[in-house]
C-alpha positions in Angstrom: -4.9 35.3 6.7 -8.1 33.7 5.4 -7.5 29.9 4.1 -10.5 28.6 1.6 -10.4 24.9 1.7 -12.5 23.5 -1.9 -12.1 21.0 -4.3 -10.2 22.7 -7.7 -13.0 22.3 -10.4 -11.8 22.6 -13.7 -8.8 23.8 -12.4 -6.6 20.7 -12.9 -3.5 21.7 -14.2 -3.3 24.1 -11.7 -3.8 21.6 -9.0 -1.1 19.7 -10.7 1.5 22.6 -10.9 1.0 23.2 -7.3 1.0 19.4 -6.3 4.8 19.1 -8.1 5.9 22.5 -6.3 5.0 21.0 -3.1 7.6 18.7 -3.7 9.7 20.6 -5.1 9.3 20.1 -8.8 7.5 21.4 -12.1 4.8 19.9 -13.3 4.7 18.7 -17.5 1.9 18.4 -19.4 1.7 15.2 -18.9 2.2 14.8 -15.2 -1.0 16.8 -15.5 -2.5 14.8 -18.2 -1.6 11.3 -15.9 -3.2 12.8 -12.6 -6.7 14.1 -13.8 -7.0 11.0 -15.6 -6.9 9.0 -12.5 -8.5 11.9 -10.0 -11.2 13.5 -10.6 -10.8 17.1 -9.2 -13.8 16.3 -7.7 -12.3 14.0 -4.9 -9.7 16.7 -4.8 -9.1 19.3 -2.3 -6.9 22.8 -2.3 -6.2 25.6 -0.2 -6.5 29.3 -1.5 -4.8 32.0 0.1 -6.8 34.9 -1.9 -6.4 33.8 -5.4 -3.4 31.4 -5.0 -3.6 28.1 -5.2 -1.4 27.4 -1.9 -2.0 23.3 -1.0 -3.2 20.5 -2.1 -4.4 16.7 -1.5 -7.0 14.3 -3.0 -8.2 11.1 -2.7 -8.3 7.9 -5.4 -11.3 6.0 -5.5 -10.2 2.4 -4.4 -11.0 -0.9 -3.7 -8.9 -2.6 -1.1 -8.2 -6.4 -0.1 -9.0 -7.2 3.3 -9.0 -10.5 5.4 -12.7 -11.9 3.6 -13.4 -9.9 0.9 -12.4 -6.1 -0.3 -14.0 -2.5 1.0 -14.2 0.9 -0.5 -11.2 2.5 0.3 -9.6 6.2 0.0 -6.2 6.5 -1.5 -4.9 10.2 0.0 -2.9 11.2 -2.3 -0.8 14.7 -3.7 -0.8 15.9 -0.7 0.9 19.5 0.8 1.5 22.7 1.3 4.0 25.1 -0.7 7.0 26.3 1.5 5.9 29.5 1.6 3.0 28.8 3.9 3.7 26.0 5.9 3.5 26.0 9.5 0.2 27.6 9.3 -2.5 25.0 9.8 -3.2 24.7 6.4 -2.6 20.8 5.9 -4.5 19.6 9.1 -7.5 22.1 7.5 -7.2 20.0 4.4 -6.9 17.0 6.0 -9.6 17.2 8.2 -11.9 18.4 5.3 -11.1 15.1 3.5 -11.9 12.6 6.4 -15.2 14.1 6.2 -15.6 13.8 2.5 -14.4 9.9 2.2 -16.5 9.5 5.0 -19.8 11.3 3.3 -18.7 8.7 0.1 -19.2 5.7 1.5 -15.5 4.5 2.3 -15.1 3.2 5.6 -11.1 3.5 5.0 -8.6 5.6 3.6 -5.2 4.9 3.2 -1.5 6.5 2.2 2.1 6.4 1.9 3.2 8.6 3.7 6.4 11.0 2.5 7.2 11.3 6.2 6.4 8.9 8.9 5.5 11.3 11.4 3.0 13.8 9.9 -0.3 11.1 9.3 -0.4 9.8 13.1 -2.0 13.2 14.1 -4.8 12.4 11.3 -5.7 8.9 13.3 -3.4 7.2 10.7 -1.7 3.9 11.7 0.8 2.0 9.7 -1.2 -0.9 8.6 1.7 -2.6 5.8 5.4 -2.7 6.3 7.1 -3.9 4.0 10.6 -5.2 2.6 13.6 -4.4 0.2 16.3 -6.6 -1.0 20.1 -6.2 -2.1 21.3 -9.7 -3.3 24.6 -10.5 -4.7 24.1 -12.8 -7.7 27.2 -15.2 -7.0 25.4 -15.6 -3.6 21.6 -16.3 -4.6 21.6 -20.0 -4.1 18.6 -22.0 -3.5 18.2 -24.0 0.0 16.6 -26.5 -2.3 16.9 -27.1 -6.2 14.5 -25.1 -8.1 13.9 -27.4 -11.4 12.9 -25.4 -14.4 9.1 -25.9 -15.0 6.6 -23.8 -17.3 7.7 -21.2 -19.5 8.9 -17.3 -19.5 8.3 -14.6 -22.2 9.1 -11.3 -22.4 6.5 -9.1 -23.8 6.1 -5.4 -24.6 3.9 -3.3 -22.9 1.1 -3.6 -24.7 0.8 -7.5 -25.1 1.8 -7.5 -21.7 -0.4 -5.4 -19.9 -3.5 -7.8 -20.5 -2.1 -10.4 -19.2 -0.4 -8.8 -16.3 -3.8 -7.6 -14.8 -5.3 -11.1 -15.0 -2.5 -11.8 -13.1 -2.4 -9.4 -11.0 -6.3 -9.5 -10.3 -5.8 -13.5 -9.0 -3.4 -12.6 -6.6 -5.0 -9.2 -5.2 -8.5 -11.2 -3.9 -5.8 -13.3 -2.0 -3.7 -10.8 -0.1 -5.2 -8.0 2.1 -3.7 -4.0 1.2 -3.8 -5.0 -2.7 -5.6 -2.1 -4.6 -7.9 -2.3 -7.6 -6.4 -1.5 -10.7 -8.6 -0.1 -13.3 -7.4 0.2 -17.3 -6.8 4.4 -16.9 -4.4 3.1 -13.3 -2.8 0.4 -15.2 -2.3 2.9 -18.0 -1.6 6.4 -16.3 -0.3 5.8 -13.2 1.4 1.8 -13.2 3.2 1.8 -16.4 4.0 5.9 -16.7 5.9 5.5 -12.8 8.2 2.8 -14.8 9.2 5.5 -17.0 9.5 3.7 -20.5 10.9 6.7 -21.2 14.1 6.5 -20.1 16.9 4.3 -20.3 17.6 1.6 -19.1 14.4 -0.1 -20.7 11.3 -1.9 -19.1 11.2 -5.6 -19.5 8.2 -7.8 -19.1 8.3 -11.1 -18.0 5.4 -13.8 -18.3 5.8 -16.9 -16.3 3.4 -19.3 -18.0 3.0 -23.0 -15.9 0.6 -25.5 -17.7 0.0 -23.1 -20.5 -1.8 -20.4 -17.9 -0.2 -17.3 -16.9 1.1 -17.3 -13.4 3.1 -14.7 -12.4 5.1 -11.7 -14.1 8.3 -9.6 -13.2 8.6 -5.9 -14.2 12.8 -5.3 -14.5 15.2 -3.3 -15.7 19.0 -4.2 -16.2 21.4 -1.4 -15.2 24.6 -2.3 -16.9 27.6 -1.2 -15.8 31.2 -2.8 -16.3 34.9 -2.0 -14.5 38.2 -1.5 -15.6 38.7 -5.4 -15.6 36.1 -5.8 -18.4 33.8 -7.2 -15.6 30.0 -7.0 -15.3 29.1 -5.3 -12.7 25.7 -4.3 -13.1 22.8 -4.1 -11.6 19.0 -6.0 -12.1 16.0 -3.6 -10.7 13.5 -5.4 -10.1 9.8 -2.8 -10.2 7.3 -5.4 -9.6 6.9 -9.2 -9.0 3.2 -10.6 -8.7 2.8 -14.2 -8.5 -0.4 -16.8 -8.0 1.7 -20.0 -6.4 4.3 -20.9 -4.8 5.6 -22.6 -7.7 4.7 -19.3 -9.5 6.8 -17.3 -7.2 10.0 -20.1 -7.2 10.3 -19.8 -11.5 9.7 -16.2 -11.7 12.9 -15.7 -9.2 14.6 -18.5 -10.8 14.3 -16.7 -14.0 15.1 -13.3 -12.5 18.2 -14.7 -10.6 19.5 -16.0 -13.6 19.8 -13.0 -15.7 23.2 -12.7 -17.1 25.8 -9.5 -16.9 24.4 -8.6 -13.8 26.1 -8.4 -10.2 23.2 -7.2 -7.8 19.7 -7.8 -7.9 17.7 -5.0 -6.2 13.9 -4.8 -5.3 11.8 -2.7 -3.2 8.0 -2.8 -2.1 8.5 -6.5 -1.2 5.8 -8.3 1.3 7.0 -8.4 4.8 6.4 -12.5 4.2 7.9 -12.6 0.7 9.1 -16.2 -0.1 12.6 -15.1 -1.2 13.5 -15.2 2.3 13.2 -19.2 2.7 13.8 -20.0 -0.8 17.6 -18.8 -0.6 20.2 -21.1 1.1 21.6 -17.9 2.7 18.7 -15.5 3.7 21.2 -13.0 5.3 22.8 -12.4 1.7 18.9 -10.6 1.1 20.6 -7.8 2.9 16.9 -7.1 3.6 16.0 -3.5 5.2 12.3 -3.3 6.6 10.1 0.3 6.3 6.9 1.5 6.4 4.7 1.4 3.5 0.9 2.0 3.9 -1.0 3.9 6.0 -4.4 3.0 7.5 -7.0 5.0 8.9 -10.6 3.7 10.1 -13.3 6.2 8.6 -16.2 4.1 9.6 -15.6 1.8 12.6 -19.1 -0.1 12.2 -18.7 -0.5 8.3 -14.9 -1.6 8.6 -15.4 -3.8 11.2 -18.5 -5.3 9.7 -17.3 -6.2 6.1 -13.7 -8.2 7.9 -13.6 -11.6 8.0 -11.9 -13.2 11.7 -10.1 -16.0 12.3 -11.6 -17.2 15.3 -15.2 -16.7 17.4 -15.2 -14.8 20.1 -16.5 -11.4 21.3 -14.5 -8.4 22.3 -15.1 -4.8 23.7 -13.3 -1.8 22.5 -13.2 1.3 23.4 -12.6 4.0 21.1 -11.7 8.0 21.4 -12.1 9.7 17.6 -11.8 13.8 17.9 -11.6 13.9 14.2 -14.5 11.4 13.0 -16.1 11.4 16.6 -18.8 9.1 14.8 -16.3 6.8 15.4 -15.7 7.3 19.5 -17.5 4.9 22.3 -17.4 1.3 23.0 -17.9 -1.0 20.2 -18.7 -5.0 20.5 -17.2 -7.1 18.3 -19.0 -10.6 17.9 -17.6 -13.4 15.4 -19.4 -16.3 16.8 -21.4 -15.8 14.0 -21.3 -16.5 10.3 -21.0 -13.0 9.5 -19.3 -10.5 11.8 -21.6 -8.0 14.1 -20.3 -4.9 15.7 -22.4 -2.2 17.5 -22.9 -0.1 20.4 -22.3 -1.1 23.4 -22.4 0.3 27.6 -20.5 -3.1 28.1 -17.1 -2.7 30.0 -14.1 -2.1 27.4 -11.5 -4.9 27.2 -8.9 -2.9 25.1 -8.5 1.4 25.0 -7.2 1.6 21.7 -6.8 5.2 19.8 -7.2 5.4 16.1 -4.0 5.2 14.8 -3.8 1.8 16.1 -7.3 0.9 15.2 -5.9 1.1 11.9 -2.4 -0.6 12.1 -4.1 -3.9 13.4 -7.2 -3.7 11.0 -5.6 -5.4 8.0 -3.6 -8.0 9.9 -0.1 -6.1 9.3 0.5 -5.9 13.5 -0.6 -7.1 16.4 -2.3 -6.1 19.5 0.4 -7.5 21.3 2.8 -5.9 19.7 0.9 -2.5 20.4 0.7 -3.6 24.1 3.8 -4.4 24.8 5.0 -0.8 23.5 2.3 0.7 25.9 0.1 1.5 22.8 -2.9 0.3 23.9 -4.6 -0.3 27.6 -5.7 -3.6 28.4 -8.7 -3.4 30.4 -9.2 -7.5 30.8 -6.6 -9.4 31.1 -5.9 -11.8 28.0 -8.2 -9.3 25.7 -5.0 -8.3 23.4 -3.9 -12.2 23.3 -8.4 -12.7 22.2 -7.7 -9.8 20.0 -4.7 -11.5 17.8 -6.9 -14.4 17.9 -9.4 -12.7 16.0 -7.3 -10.8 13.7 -4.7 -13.2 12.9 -4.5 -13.8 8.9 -2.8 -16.1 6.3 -1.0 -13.6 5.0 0.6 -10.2 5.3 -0.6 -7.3 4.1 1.2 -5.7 1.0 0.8 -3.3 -1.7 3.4 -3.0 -4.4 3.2 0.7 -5.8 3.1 3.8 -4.3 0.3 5.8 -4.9 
């Protein structure tokens, strides 16, 4: 069997039929219609098996937040392999195609969710983002500390909301590393078509306004439901909370927790630091469940590296094995005694042996080198390099992204 591995020019819908039967769907018109508009087949890749269109994956064109600043990024995306040839090779062909093309673009990144933990580790993929989900009784959602109404929330339709909500949205993303860039197509195609306006129950936007500036927004829907009794016992999903402030963040959950005919409040794709969690008198009742979110892997290890912001100066040695982007393998030093960062080449001894995978889990501040020590990750070479290494990396805050992609 002879696999051709090229992007699908012109041949979008078919990509898009192919990317839903992956996954065991159909695509609609406009599944197709929302994916070309935010990939361009040209940062797409398939696999043909003679003249059938057999696999697929591509990659969005991103910026992404990291500790200092933002980096190209790419966003793998659409990505696998139609039952009837799987087991074949035909994903890591594809997959090892598109490390080379994000690296030819420029992106020293790329990152995904991944639709199974253990298929992107193999690719030099790390998990770089946890994150968190809630399940909160609403009789049980008192604050530690009263939370005083202040400002103002409206809700909007989608169209006088979606202005707003980027503004907001584009405050908080220079603030918080693993935050994505979200053009007008994204916000448009991909953000408001996954809340599915289409169906019931119906979207509601929320604007929190404090001194007469928006400052945060909640994205909900109200799942109503009531039991023989004539009791309310539905539920409140909440899609998206972005907020600028703490007080921001305090008043948009006030509002949210005060929503009436409603026995559970529900969210997913929370930060692993959310504020919820020290706002409530009784964390516990968050009934929070911790997973894995986004995926990390270093394309570039000088450009990466280069363009981060550290926490501390210092200089650190490590050594890196890269089969797949074997631009990436040697020993690299890593001086921040400087204003801006420097990493090159080095015949220095290695401090820490760290594969890629890991490279990428600790790049964005989302783990530790610790932690990856202590699990017998990495190899410490020098004593006290992985305690030097947290030093380093350590950030304000954790890494989140609040969509899948």
């Amino acid at each position: 069997m002879s696999i051709e591995i090229r992007p699908p020019l012109a041949e979008g819908r078919r990509f898009s039929e192919t990317v839903s039967a992956c996954f065991g769907g159909v695509s609609t018109e406009e599944d197709a219609e929302h994916r070309t508009k935010v990939l361009p087949m040209e940062r797409a890749l398939a696999a043909f098996d003679g003249g059938e269109m057999v696999g697929a994956t591509g990659a969005f064109e991103f910026d992404v937040t990291i500790p200092g600043g933002q980096i190209p990024a790419g966003g793998v995306t659409m990505t696998g392999v139609l039952p009837s040839h799987r087991r074949q090779g035909i994903l890591s062909a594809m997959m090892e195609q598109q490390l080379v093309d994000i690296h030819a673009w420029g992106e020293p990144v790329a990152i995904l969710w991944a639709s199974e933990g253990a298929i992107y580790g193999r690719y030099g993929y790390g998990l770089a983002i946890p994150e968190i989900s809630i399940e909160l009784e609403r009789d049980r959602a008192g604050f530690k500390r009263p939370v005083e109404p202040s400002g103002r929330v409206r809700l909007m339709g989608r169209k006088d909301a979606a202005k707003v909500m980027s503004e907001i949205y584009d405050r908080a993303r220079v603030e918080i590393p693993g935050m994505l860039t979200r053009s007008t197509d994204w916000w448009e195609a991909h953000t408001f078509a996954e809340h599915d306006e289409s169906k019931e129950p119906p979207v509601f936007y929320a604007l929190l306004e404090l001194d007469d500036r928006a400052a945060a927004y909640a994205a909900y829907k109200v799942h109503s439901d009531w039991n023989l009794d004539g009791m309310a016992v539905g539920w409140l999903e909440v899609i998206e909370e972005v907020s600028t402030s703490p007080e921001a963040v305090a008043q948009i959950w006030r509002f949210l927790l005060g929503i009436d005919l409603i026995q559970t409040i529900k969210a997913m794709h929370l930060p692993l630091d959310h504020p919820i969690q020290h706002l409530l008198a009784e964390s516990r009742r968050l009934r929070m469940g911790v997973k894995d979110a986004v995926w990390l892997r270093i394309i570039d290890v000088e450009a990466a590296f280069a363009r981060r912001s550290y926490a501390s100066a210092d200089s650190l040695v490590l050594e890196v094995e890269d089969g797949l982007c074997p631009w990436n393998s040697g020993r690299w030093e890593l001086d921040t005694s400087g204003d801006n960062a420097l990493i090159q080449r080095t015949d220095a001894d290695a401090d820490l042996k760290i594969a890629p995978d890991d490279l990428g889990s600790v790049y964005l501040g989302g783990n530790t080198f610790g932690a990856l020590l202590r699990s017998g990750s990495i190899h410490e070479l020098k004593t006290g390099a992985a305690w030097r290494a947290d030093g380093m990396f350590r950030t304000e805050r954790m890494p989140w992204c609040p969509e899948i992609f």
